[in-house]
N, C-alpha and C positions, 0 to 999 in steps of 0.2 A: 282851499280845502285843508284844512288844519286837524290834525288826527289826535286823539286824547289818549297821551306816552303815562305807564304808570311811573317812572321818573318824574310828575310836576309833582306828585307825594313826597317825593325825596329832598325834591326843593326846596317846599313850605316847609319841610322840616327844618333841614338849613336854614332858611330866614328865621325862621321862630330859636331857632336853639342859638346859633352865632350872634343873630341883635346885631351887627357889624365885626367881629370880631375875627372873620374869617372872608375872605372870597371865594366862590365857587368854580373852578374849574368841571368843563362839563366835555370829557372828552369822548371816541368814536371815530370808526371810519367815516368815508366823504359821504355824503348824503342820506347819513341815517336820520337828520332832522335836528342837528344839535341847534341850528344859529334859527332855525320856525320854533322851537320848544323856548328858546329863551328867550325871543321877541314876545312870543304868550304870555310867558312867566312875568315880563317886565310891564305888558301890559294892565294883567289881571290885578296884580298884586302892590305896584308901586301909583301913585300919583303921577308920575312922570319918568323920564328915561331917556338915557344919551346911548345910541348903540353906534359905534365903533366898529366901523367892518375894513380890516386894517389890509382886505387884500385888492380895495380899491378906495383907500384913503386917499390924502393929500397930502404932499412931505410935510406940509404944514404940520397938520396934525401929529404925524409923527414923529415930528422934532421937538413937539409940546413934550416929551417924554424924555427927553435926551440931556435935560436938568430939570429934576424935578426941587430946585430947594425952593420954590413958588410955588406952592400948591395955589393959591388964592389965582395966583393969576394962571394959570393952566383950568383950572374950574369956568372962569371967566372968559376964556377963549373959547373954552370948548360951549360952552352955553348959547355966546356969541354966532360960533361959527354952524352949530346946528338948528340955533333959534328956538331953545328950549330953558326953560326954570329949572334948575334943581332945586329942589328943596331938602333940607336935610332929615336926614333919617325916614324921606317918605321917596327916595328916587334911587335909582338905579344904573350905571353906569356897563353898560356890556362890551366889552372886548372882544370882536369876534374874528375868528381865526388870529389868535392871539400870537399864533407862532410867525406870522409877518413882523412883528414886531417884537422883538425880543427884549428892547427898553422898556415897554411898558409891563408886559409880565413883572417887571425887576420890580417894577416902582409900584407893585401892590403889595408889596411889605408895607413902604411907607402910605399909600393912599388908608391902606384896611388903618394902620397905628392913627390917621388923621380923623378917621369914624364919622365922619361928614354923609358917606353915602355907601351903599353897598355897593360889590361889584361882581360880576359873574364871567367869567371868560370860556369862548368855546376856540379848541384844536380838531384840526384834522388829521392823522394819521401820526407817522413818526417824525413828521418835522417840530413836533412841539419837541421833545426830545433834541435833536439834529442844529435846533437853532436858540440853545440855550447855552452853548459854548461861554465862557467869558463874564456870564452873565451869574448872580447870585438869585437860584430859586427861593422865592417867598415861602418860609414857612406856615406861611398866614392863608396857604391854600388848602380847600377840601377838593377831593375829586371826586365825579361821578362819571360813571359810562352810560354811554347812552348807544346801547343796540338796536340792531333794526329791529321794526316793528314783529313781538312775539306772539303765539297763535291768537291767545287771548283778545291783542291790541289788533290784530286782521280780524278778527269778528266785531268787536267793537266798530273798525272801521266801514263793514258792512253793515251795521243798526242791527247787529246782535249783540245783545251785555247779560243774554240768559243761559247759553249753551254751557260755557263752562262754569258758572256755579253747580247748576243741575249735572253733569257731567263729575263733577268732583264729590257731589255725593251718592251716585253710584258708586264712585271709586274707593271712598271712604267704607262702603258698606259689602265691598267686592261682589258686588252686586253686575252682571250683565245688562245691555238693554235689549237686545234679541237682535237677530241677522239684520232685520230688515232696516231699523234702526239705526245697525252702525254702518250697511253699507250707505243710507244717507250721510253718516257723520263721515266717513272715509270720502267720498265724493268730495264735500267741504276740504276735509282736510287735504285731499291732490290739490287743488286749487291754490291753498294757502303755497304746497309744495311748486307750482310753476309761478306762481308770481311774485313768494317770497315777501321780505320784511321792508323793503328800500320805499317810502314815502311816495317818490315818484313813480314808482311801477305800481303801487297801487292808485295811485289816483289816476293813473290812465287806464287801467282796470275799466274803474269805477263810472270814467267820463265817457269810455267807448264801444266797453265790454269786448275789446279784439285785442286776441294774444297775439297777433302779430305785433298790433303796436306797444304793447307791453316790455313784447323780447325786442324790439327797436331802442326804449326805456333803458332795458338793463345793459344793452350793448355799447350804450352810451357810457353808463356807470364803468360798465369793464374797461374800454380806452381811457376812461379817468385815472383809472387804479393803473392801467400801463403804464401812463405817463408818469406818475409819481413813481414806481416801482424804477423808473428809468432815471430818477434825478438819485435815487436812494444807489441804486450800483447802475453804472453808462455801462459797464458790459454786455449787462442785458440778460444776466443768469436770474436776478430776482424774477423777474418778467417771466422767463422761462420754466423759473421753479413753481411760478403759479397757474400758469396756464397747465402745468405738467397734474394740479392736483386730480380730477379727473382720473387721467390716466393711471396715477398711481395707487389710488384705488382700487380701481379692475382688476389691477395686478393680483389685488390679496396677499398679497407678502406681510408680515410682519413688521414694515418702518417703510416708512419713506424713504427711496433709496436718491439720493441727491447727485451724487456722480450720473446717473444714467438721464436724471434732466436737464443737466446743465453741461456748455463746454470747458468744464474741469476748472481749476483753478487750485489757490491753497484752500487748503480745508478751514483755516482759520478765517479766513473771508467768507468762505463758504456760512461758516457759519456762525457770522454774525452778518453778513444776509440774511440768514433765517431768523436770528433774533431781531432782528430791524421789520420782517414783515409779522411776521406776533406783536411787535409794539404795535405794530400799524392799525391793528385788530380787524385789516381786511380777510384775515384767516386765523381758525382756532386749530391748536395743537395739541393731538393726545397725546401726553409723553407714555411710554413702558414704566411700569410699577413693576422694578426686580425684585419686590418684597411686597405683596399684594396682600398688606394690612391698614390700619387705622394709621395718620400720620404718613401716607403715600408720598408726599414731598420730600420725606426725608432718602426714600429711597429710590426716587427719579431720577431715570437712565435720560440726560439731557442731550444724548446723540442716538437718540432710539426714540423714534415718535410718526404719528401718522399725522397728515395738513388735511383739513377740512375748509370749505368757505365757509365766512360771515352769516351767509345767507343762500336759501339754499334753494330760489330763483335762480339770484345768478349761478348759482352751478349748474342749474338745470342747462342755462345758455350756456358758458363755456364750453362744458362739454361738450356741445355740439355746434363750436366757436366757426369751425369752415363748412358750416352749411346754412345756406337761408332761411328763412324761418320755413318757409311752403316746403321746404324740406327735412324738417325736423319731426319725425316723427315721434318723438317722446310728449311731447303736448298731446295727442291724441291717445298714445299710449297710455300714460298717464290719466289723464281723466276719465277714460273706458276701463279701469284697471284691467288694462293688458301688458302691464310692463314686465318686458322678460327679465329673467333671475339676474342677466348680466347685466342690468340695470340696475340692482338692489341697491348699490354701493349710493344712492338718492337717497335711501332712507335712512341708512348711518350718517350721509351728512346732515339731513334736518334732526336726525336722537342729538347728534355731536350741537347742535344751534342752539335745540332747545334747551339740555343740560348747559352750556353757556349763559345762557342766557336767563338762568334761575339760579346762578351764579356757584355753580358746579366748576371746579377745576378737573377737566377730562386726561382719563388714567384708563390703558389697557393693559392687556398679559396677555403673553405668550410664554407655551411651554411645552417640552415635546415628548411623544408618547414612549410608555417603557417598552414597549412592542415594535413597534414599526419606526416610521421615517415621519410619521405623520408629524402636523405642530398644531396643538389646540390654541385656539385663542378666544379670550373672553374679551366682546368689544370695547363694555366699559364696566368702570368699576366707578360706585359712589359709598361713602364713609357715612355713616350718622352719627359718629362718636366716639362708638363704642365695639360697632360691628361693622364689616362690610359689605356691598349690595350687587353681585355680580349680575349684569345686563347682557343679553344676548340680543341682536337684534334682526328679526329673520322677513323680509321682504315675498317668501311666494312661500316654501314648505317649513312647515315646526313643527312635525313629527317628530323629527329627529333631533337632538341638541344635546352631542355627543360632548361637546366643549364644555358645556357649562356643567352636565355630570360628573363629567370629570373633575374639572375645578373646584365643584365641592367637595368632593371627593376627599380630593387634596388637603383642603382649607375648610373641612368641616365645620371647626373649632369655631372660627372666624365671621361666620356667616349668618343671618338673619334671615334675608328676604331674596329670594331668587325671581328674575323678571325675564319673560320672553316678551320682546315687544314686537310687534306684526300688526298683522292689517285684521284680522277677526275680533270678532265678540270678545268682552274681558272677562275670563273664566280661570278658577284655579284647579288644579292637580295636580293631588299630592302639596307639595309643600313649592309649588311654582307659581310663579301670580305671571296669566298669560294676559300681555295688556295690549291692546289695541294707541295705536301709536299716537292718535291725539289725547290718550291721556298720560303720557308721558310726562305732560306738564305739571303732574302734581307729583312728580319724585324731588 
């Protein structure tokens, strides 16, 4: 069961624009589908193809990489050794999990300069980084990310390819579709929220239609992420600072507080731990915007930030990491829309996926009242240029959205479009565009 990723667009653009000139690095956490996308790609598009899966090669092979001033004969072994043609300029050579092997990454400088064949390499997590020590990166690489499957590409995988164009131009037209309508479209969209973007949790979805075996799926993906999280720091605080996401959300504090998830350490380990699990991109980071204008990178508080998961499945399991599934009552809750307020902190992490994953860099604010003790905070902030676009995001009541008054308030000047995203019909007043959370995809 092979799912159709809007990344193979990305692809044939690279083939058509590079001609050879470039290899593609196709990176992504573990099981978002990188090394199924680029067996597709190799198949559709080339005549032929040698894929390389270097995390259960044979030293042989691997040694072919260890003097490459023979290209002729490393072509010829490998041809040999797979029992396949290359043909020039119609085949394809893929490297997968290319960070096993850190010679050959090297030697795609000189393969792409030999122009003989294209080549595409896929990494998992931060060892592509981790195991490049020594080694000279090819400036002959393009990268692409490749995220778990987004709302769009989970209807598509269902044999729906209509909801979100029709969807989009409601949106365009701030147009509503009535109750009854979106609590259909809301039901869909819970769905997408327990089973999330991970390849394999939907295709058992799909094959069984039982969310137990699903959360069994994702439980699997989460010891995957342990284990790697445990080769990245043997302490065991990475591990801990990620099971802690969850939690620290509930909290609602202002940042992610890291001492209180972990057993201490220096702070300088501390955190580049954290920058080790951001490369990983098993988790997105909202940094603090101390200056909440256009050009927010410039003013990025880089030890002030909130961790969201990838995917926001597996959050749904994490979260409720020591209970079995027949005991997880958020799957019920969830799909019944019964989920209590203290749950909400679900639907900032699928705003935080989606805005990822539409290639949004996520930016919050905090600031505190001239009155009281109280602290406003606006969850996310998006740039279009020129202006900024403060996001509030309210999971059971939105009457009230004292934060985001305020904020404009503030930041009058600065602002354009104001958005409450929740679970109701998409209607505006006044000058607020209240959106219902599947269509967050078109900000």
């Amino acid at each position: 069961m092979i799912f159709k990723r809007k990344l193979y667009s990305d692809m044939l653009l690279w083939k058509q624009q590079s001609n050879g000139s470039s290899a593609l690095l196709i990176k992504g956490a573990r099981r978002v589908g990188k090394s199924t996308l680029a067996r597709q790609f190799a198949e559709n598009e080339y005549e032929s193809s040698i894929i390389i899966d270097f995390a259960k090669s044979t030293k042989e092979v691997r040694s072919l990489f260890d003097d490459i001033s023979d290209l002729d004969y490393i072509f010829m072994r490998l041809q040999m050794i797979y029992k396949t043609d290359l043909k020039e300029r119609k085949s394809v050579i893929i490297f997968d999990e290319v960070q096993k092997c850190p010679n050959a990454r090297q030697a795609i400088k000189y393969l792409v300069e030999d122009g003989r064949f294209d080549y595409i390499e896929t990494g998992s997590l931060l060892s592509i980084r981790k195991n490049v020590e020594g080694i000279i990166i090819p400036s002959e690489e393009e990268e692409l990310i490749l995220n778990p499957l987004d709302y769009e590409e989970f209807l598509w995988a269902l044999g729906d390819e209509v909801s979100i164009p029709n969807l989009k131009a409601f949106f365009e037209k701030k147009r509503g579709l009535g109750d009854e309508a979106n609590r259909s479209l809301m039901r869909q969209f819970r769905l997408y929220m327990l089973i999330g973007g991970m390849p394999q949790a939907i295709k058992t979805y799909l094959e069984t239609n039982n969310m137990g075996r699903v959360d069994t799926v994702k439980r699997q993906i989460i010891r995957l992420y342990e284990k790697d999280f445990m080769k990245i720091d043997p302490s065991g605080n990475a591990s801990r600072l990620f099971h802690a996401i969850p939690s620290e959300l509930t909290r609602n504090a202002s940042r992610y507080t890291v001492k209180a998830a972990t057993d201490g350490g220096r702070q300088s380990r501390l955190t580049e731990i954290i920058s080790e699990m951001e490369d990983s991109m098993v988790v997105n980071l909202a940094y603090h915007a101390n200056d909440p204008n256009v050009g927010m990178a410039l003013h990025r508080d880089s030890d002030r930030y909130k961790m969201f998961l990838c995917d926001t499945g597996l959050f749904v399991t994490l979260a409720f990491w020591d209970k079995k599934f027949t005991d997880n009552i958020i799957y019920e809750k969830l799909l019944s829309d019964k989920l209590s307020a203290d749950l909400g902190y679900i639907y900032e992490n699928v705003i935080a996926q989606i805005l990822k994953a539409a290639g949004h860099e996520l930016y919050y604010y905090t600031f505190p009242s001239e009155t009281s003790n109280h602290l406003y905070e606006i969850d996310f902030l998006l740039s279009n240029g020129v202006k900024i676009q403060p996001i509030e995001v309210k999971s059971s009541g939105y009457k009230t959205h004292k934060s985001l008054d305020m904020f404009c308030e503030k930041f009058s000047s600065r602002i354009n479009n104001k958005y409450i995203i929740y679970t109701k019909d998409l209607r505006k007043v006044e000058d607020i565009l209240y959106l219902p959370v599947y269509m967050s995809v078109f900000l």
